[in-house]
CHARMM internal coordinates of N, CA and C (Angstrom, degrees):
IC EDIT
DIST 1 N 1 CA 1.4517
DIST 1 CA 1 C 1.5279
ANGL 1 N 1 CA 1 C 108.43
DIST 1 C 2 N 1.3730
ANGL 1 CA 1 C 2 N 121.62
DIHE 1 N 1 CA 1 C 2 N 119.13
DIST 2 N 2 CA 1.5695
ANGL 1 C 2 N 2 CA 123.28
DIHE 1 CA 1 C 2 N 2 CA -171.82
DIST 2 CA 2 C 1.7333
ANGL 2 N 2 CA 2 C 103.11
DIHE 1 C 2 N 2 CA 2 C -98.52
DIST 2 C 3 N 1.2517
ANGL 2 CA 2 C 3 N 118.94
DIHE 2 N 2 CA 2 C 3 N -29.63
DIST 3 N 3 CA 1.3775
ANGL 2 C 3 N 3 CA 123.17
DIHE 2 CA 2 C 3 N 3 CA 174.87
DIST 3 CA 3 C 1.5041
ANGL 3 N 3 CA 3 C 125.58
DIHE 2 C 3 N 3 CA 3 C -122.95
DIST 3 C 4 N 1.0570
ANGL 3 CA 3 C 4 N 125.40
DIHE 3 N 3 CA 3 C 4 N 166.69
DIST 4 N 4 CA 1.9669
ANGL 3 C 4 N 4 CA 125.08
DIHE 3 CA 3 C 4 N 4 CA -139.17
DIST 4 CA 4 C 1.6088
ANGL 4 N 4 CA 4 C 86.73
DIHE 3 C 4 N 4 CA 4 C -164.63
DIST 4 C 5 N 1.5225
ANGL 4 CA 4 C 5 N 115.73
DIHE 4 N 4 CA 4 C 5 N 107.16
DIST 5 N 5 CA 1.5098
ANGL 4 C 5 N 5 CA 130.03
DIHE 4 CA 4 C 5 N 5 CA 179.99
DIST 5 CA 5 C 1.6011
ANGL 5 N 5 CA 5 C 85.24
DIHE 4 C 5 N 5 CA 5 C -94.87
DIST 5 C 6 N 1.1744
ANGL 5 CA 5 C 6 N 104.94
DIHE 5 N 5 CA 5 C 6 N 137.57
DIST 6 N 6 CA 1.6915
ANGL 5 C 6 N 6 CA 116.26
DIHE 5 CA 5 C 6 N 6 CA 159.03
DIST 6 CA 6 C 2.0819
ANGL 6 N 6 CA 6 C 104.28
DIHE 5 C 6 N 6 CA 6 C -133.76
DIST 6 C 7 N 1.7697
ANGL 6 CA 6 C 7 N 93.40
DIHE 6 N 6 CA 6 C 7 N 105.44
DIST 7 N 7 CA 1.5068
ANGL 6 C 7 N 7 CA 82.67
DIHE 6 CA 6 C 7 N 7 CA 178.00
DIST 7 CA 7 C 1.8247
ANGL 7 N 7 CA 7 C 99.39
DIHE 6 C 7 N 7 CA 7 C -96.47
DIST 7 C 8 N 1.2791
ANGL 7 CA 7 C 8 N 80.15
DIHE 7 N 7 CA 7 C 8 N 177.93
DIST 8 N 8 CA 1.7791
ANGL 7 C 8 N 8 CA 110.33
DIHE 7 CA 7 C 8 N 8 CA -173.04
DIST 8 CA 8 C 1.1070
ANGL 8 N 8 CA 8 C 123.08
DIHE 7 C 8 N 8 CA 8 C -164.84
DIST 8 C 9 N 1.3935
ANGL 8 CA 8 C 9 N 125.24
DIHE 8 N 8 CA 8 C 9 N 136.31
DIST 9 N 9 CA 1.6909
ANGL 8 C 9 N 9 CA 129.99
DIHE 8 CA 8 C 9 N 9 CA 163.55
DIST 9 CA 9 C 1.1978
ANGL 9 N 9 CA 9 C 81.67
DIHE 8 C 9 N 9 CA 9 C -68.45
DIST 9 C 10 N 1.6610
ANGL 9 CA 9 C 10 N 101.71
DIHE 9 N 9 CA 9 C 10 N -173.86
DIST 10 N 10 CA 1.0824
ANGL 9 C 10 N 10 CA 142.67
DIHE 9 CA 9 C 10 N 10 CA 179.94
DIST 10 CA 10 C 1.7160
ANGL 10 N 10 CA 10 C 113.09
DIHE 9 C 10 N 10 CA 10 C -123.08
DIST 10 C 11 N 0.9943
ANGL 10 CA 10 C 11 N 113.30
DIHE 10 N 10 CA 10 C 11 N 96.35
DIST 11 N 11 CA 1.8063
ANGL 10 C 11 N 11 CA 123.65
DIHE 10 CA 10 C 11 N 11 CA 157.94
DIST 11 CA 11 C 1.4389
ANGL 11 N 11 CA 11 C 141.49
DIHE 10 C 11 N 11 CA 11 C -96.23
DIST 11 C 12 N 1.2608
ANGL 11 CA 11 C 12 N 102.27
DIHE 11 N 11 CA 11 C 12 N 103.40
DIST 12 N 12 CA 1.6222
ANGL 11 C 12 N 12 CA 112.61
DIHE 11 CA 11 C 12 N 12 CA -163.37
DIST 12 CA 12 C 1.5567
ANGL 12 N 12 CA 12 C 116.62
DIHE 11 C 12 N 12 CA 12 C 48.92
DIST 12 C 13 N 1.5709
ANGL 12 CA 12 C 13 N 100.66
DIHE 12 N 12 CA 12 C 13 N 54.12
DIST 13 N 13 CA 1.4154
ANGL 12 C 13 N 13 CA 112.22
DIHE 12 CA 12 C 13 N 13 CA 147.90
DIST 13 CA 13 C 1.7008
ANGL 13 N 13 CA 13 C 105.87
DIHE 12 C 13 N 13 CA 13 C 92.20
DIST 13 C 14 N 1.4188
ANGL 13 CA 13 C 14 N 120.29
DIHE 13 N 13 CA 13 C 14 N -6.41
DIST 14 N 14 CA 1.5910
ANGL 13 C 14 N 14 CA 143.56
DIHE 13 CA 13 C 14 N 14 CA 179.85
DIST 14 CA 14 C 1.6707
ANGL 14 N 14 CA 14 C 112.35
DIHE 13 C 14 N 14 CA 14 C -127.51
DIST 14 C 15 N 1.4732
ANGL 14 CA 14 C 15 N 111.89
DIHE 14 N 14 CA 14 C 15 N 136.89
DIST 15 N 15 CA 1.0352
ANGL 14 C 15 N 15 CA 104.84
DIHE 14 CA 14 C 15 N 15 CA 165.71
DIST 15 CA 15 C 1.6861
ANGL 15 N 15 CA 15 C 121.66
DIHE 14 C 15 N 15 CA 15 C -52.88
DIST 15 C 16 N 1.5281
ANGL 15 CA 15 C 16 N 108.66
DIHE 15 N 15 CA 15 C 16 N 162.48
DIST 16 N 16 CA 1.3281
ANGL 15 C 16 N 16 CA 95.34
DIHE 15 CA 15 C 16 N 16 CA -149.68
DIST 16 CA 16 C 1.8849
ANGL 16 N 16 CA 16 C 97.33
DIHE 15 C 16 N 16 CA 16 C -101.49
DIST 16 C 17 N 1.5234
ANGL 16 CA 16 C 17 N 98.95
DIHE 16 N 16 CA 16 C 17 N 169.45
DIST 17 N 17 CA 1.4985
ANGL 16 C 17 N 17 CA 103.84
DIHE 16 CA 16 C 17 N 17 CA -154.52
DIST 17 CA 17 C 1.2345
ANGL 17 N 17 CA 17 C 109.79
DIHE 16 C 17 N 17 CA 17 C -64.61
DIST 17 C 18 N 1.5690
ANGL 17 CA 17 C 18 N 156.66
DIHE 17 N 17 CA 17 C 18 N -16.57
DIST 18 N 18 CA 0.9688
ANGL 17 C 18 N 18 CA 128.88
DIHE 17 CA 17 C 18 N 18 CA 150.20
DIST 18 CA 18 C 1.5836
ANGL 18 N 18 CA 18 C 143.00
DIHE 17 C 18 N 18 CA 18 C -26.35
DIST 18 C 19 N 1.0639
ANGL 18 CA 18 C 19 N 84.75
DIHE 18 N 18 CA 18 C 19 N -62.69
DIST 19 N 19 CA 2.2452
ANGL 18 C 19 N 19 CA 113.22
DIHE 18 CA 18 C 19 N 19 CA 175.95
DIST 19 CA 19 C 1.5498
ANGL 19 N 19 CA 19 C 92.97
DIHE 18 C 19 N 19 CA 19 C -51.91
DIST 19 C 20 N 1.4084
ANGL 19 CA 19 C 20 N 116.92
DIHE 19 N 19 CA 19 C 20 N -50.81
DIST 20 N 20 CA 1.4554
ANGL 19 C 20 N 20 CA 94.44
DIHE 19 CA 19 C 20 N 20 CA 178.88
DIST 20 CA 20 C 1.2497
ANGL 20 N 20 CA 20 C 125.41
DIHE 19 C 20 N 20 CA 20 C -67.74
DIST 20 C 21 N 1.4516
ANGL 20 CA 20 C 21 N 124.57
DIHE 20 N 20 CA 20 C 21 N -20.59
DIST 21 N 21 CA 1.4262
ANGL 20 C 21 N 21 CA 109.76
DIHE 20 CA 20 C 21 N 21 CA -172.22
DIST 21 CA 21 C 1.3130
ANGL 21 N 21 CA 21 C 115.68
DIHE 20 C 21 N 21 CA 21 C -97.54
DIST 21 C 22 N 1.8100
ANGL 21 CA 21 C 22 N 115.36
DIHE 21 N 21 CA 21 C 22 N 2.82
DIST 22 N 22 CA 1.4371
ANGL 21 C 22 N 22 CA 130.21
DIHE 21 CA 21 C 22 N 22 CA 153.99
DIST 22 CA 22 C 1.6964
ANGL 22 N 22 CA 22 C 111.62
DIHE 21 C 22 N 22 CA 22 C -53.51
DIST 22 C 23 N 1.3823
ANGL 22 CA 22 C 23 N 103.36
DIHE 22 N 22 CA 22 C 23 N -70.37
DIST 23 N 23 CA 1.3585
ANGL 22 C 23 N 23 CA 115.25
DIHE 22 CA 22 C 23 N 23 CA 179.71
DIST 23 CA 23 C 1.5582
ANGL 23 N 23 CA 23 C 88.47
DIHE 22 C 23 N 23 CA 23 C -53.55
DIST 23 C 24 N 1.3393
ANGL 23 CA 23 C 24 N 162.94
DIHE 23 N 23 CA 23 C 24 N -39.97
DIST 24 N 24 CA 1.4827
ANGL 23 C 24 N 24 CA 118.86
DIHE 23 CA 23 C 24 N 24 CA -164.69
DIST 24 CA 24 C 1.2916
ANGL 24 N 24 CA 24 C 107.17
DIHE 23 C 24 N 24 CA 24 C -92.00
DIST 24 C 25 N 1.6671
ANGL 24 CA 24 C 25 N 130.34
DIHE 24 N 24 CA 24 C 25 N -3.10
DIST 25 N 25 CA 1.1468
ANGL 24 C 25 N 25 CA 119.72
DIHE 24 CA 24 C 25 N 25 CA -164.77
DIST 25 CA 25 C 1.6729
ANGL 25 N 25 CA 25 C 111.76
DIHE 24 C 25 N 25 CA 25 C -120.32
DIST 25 C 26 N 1.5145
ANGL 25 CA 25 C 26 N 109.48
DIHE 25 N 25 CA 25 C 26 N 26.99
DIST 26 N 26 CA 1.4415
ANGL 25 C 26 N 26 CA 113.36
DIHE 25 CA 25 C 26 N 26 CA -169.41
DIST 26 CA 26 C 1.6555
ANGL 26 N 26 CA 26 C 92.33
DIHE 25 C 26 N 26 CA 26 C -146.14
DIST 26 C 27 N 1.1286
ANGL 26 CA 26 C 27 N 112.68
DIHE 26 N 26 CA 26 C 27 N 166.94
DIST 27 N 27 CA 1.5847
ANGL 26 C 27 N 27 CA 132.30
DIHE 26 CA 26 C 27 N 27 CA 167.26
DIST 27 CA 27 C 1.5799
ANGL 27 N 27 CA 27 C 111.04
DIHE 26 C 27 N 27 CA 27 C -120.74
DIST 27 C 28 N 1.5853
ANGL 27 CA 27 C 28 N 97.98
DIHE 27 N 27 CA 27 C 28 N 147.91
DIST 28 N 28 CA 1.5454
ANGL 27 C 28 N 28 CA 92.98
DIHE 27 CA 27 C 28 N 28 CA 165.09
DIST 28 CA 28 C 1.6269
ANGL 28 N 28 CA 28 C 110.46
DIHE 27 C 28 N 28 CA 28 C -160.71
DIST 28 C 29 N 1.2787
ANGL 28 CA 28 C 29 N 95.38
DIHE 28 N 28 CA 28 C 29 N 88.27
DIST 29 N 29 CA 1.1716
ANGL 28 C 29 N 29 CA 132.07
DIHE 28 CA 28 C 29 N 29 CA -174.87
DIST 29 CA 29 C 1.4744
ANGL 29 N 29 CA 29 C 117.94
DIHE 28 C 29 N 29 CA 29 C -73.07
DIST 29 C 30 N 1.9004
ANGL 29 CA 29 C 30 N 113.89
DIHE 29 N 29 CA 29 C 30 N 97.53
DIST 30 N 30 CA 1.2702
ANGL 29 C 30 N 30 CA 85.15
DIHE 29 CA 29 C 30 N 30 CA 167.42
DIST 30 CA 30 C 1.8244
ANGL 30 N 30 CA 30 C 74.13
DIHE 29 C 30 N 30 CA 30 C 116.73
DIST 30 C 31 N 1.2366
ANGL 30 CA 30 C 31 N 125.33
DIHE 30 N 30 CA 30 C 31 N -49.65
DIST 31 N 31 CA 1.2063
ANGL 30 C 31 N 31 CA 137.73
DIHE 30 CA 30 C 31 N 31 CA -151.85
DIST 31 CA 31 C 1.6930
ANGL 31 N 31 CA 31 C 110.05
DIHE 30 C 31 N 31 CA 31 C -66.14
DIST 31 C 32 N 1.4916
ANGL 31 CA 31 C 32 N 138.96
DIHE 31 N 31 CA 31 C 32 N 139.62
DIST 32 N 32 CA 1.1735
ANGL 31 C 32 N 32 CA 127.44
DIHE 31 CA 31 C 32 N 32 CA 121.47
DIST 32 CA 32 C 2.1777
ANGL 32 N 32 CA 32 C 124.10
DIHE 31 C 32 N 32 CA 32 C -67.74
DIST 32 C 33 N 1.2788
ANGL 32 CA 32 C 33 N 81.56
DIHE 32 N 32 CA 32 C 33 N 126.70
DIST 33 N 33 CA 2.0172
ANGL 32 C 33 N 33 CA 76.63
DIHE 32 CA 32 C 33 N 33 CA 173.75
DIST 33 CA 33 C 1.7096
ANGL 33 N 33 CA 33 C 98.91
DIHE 32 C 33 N 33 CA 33 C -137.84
DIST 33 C 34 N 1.6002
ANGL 33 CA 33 C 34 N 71.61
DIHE 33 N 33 CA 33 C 34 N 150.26
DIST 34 N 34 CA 1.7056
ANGL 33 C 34 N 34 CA 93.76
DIHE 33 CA 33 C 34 N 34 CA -174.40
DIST 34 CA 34 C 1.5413
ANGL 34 N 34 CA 34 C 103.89
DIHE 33 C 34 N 34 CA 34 C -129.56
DIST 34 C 35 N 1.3031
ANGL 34 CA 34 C 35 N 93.43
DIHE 34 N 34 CA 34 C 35 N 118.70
DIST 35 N 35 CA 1.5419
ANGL 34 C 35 N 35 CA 96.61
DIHE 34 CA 34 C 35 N 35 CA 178.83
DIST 35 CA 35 C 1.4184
ANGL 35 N 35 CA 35 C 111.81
DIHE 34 C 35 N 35 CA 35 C -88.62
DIST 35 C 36 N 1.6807
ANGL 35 CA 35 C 36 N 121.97
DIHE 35 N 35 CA 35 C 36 N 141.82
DIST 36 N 36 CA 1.7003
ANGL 35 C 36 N 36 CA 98.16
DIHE 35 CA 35 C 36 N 36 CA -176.21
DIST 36 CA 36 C 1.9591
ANGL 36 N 36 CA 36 C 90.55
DIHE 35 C 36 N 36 CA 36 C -124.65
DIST 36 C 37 N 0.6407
ANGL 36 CA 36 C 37 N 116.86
DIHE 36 N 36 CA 36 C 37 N 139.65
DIST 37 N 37 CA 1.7787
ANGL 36 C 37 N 37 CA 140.80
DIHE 36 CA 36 C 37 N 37 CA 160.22
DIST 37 CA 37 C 1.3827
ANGL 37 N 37 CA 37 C 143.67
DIHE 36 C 37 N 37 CA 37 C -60.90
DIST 37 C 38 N 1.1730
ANGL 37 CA 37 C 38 N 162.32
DIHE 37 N 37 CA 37 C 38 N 59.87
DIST 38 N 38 CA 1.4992
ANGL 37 C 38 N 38 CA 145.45
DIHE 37 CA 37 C 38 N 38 CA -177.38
DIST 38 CA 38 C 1.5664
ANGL 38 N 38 CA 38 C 99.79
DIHE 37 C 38 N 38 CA 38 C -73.29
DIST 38 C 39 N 1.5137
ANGL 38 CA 38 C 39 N 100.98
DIHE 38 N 38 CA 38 C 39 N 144.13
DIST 39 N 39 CA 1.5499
ANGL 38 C 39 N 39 CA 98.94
DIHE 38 CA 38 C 39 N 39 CA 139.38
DIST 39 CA 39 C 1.2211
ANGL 39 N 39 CA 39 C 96.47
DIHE 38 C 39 N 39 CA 39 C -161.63
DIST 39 C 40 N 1.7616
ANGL 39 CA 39 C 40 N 111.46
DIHE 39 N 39 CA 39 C 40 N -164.51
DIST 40 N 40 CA 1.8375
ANGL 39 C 40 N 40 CA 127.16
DIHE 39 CA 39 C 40 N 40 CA 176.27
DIST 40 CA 40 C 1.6673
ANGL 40 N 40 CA 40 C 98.23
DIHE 39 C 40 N 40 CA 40 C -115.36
DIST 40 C 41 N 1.0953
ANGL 40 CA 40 C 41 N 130.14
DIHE 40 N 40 CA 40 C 41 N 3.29
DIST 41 N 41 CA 1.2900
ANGL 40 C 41 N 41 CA 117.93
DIHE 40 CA 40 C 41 N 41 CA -173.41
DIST 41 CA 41 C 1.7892
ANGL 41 N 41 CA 41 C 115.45
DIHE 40 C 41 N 41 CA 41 C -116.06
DIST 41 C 42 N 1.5209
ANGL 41 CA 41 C 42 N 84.23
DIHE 41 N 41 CA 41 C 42 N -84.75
DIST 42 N 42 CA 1.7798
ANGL 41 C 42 N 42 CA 95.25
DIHE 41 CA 41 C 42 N 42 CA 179.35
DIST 42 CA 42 C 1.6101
ANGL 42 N 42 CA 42 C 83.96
DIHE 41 C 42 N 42 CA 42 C 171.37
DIST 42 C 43 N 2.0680
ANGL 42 CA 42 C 43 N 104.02
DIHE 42 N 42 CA 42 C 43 N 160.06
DIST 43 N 43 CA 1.4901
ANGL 42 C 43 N 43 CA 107.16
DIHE 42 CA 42 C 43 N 43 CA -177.05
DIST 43 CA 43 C 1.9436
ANGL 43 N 43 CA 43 C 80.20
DIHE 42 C 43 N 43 CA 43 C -130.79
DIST 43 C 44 N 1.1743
ANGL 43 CA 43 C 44 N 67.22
DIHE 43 N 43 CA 43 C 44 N 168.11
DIST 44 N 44 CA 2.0977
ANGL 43 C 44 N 44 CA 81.83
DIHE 43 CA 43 C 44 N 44 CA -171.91
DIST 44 CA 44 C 1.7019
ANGL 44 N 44 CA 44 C 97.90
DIHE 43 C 44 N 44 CA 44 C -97.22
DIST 44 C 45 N 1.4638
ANGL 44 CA 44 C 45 N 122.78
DIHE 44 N 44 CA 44 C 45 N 132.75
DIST 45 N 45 CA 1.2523
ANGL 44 C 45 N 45 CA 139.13
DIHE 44 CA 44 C 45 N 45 CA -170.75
DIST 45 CA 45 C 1.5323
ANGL 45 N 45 CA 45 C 107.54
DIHE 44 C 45 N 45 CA 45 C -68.58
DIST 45 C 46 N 1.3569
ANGL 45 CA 45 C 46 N 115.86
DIHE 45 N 45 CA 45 C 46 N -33.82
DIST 46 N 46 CA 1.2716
ANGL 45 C 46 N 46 CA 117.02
DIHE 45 CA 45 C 46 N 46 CA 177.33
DIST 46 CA 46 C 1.8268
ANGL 46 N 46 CA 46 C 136.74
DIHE 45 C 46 N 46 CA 46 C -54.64
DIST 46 C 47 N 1.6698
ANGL 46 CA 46 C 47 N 92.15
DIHE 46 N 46 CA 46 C 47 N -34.94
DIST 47 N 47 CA 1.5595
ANGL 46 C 47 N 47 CA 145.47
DIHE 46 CA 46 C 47 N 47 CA 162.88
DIST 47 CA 47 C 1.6342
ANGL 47 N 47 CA 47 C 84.33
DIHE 46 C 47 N 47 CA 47 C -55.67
DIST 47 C 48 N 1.1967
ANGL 47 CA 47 C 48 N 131.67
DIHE 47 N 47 CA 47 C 48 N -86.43
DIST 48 N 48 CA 1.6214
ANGL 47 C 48 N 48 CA 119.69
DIHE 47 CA 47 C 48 N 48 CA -154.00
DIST 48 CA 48 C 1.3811
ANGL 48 N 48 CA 48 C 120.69
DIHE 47 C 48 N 48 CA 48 C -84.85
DIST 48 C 49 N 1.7705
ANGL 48 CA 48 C 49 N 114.40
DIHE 48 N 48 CA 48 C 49 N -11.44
DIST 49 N 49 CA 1.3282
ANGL 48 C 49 N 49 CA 118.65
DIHE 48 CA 48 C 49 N 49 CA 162.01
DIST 49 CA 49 C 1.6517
ANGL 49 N 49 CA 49 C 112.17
DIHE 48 C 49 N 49 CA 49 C -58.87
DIST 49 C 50 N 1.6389
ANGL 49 CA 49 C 50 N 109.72
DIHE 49 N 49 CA 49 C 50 N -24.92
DIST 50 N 50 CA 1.4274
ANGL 49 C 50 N 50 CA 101.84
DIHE 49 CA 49 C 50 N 50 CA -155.46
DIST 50 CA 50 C 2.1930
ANGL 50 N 50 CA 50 C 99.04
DIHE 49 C 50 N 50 CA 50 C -105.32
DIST 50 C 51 N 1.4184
ANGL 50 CA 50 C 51 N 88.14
DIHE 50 N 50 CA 50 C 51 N -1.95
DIST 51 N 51 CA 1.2095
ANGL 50 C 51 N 51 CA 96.82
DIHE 50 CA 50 C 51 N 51 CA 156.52
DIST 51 CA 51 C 1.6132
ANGL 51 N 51 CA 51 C 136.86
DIHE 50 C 51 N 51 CA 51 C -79.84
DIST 51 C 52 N 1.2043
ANGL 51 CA 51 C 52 N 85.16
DIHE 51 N 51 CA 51 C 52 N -44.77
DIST 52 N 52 CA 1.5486
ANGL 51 C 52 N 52 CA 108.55
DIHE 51 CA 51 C 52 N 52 CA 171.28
DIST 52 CA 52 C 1.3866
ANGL 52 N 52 CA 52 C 101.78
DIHE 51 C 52 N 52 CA 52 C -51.15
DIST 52 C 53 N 1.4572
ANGL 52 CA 52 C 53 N 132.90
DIHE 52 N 52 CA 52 C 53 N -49.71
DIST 53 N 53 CA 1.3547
ANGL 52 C 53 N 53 CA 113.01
DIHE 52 CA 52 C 53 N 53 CA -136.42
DIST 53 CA 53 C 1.6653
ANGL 53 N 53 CA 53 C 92.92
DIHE 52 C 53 N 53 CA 53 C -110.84
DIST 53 C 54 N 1.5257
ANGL 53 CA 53 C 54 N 105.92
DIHE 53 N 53 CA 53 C 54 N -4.34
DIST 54 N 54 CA 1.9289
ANGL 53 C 54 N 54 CA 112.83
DIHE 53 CA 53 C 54 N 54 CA 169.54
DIST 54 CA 54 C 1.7672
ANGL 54 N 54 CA 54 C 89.72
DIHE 53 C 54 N 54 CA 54 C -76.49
DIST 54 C 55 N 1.0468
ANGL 54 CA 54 C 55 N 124.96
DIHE 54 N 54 CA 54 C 55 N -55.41
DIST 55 N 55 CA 1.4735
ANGL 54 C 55 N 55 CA 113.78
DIHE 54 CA 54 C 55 N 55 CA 176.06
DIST 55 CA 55 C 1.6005
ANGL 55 N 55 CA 55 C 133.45
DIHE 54 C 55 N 55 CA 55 C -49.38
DIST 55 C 56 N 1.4499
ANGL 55 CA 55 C 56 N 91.25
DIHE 55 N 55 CA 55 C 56 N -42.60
DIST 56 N 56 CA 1.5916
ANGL 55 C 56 N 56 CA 90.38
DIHE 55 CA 55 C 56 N 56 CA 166.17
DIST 56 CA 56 C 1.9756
ANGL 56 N 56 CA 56 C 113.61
DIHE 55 C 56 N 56 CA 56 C -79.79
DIST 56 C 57 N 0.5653
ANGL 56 CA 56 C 57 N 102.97
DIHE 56 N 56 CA 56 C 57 N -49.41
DIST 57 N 57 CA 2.0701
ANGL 56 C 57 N 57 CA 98.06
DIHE 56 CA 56 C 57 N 57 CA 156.30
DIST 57 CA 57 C 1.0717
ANGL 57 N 57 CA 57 C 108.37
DIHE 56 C 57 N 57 CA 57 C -4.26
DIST 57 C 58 N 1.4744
ANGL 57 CA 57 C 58 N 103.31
DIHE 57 N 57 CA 57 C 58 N -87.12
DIST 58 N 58 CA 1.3782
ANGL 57 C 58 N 58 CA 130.77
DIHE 57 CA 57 C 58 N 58 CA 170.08
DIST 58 CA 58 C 1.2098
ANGL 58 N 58 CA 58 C 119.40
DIHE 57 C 58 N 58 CA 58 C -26.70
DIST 58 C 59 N 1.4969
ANGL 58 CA 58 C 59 N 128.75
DIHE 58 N 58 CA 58 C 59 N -7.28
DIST 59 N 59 CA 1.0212
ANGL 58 C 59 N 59 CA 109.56
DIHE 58 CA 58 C 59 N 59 CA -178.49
DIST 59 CA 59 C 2.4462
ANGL 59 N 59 CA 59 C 129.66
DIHE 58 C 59 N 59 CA 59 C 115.58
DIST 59 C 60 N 1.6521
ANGL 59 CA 59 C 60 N 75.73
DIHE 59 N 59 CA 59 C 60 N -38.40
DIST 60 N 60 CA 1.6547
ANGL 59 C 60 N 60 CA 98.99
DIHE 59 CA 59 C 60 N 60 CA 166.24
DIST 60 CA 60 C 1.5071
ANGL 60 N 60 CA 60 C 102.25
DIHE 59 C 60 N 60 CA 60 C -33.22
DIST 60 C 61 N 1.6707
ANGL 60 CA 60 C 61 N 119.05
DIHE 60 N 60 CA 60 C 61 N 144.52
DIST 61 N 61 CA 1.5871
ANGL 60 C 61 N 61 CA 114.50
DIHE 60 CA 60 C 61 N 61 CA 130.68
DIST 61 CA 61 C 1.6056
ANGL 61 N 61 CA 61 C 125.34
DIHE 60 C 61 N 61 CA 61 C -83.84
DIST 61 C 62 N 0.8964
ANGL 61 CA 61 C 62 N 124.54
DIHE 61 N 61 CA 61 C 62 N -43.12
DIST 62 N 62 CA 1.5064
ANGL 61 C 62 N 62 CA 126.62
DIHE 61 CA 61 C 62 N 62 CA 172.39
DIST 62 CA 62 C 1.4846
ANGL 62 N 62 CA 62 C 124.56
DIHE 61 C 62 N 62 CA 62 C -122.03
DIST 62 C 63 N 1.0938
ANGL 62 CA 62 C 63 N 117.69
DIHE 62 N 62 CA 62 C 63 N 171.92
DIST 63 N 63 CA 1.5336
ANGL 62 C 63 N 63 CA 121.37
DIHE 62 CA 62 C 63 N 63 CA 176.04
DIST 63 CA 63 C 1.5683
ANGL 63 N 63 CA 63 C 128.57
DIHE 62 C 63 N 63 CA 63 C -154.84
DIST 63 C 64 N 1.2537
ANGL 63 CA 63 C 64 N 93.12
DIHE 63 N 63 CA 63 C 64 N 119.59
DIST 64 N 64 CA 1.8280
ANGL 63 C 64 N 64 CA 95.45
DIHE 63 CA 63 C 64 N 64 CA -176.22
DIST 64 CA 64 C 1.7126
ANGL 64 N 64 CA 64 C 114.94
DIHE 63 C 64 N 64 CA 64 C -106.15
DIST 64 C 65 N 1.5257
ANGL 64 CA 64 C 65 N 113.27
DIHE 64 N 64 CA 64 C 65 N 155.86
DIST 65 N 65 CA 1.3922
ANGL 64 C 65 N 65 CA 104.48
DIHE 64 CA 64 C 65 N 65 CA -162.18
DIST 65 CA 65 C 1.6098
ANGL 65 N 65 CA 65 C 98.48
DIHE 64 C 65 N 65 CA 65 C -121.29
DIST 65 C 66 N 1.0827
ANGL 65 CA 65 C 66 N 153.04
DIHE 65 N 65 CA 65 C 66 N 82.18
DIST 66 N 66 CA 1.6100
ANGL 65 C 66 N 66 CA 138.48
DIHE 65 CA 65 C 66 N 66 CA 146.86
DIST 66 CA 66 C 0.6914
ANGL 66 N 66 CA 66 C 150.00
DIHE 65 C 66 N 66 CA 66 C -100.07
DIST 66 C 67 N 1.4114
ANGL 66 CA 66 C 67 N 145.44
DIHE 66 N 66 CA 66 C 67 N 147.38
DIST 67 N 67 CA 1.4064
ANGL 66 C 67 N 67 CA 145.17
DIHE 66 CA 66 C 67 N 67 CA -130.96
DIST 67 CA 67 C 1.6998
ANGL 67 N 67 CA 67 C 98.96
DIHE 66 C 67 N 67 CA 67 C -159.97
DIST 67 C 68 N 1.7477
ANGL 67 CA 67 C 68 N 114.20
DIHE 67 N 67 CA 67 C 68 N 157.93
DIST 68 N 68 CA 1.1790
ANGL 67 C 68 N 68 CA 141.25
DIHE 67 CA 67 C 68 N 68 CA 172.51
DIST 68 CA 68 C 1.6817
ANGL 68 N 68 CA 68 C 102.68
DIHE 67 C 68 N 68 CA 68 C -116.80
DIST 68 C 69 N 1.6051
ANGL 68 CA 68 C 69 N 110.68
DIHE 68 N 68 CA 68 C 69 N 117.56
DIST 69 N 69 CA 1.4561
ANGL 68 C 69 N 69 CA 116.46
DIHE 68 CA 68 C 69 N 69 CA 173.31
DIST 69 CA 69 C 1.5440
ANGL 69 N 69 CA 69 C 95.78
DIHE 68 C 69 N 69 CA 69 C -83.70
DIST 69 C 70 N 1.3144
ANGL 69 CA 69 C 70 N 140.70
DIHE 69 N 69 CA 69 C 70 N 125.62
DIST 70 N 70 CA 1.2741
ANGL 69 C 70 N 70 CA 148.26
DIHE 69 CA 69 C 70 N 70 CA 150.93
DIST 70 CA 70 C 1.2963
ANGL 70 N 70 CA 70 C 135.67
DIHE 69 C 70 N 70 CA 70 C -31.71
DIST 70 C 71 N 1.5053
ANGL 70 CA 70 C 71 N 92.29
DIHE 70 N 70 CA 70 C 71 N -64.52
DIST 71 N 71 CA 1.3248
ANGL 70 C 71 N 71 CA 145.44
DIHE 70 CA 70 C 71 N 71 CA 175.16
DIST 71 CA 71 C 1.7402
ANGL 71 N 71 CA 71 C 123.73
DIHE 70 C 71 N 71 CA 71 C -30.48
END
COOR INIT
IC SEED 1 N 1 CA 1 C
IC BUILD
């Protein structure tokens, strides 16, 4: 497996707290992951930069971000 989907709503503007406590308790080494998103509002960029870079920690080589606006 070369790529690792991690979906997520969106809760108060951050992916929501599950997905994060995946990403702290797994590796993915070696991995492209793409996180994908729904929401009805909007998520704050700062929120998925700081995701991105707990994923690359982890071990990731790259990272892609997409999302479905609902709304």
């Amino acid at each position: 497996m070369d790529s690792i989907y991690l979906g997520s709503s969106i809760w108060l503007y951050s992916p929501a707290p599950p997905i994060w406590q995946f990403v702290e308790k797994n590796r993915f080494d070696g991995k492209h992951v793409v996180l994908f998103n729904t929401f009805n509002s909007k998520f704050k960029q700062e929120y998925i930069n700081t995701f991105h870079q707990k994923v690359m920690e982890r071990g990731a080589v790259s990272f892609e971000h997409q999302f479905v606006n609902r709304g």
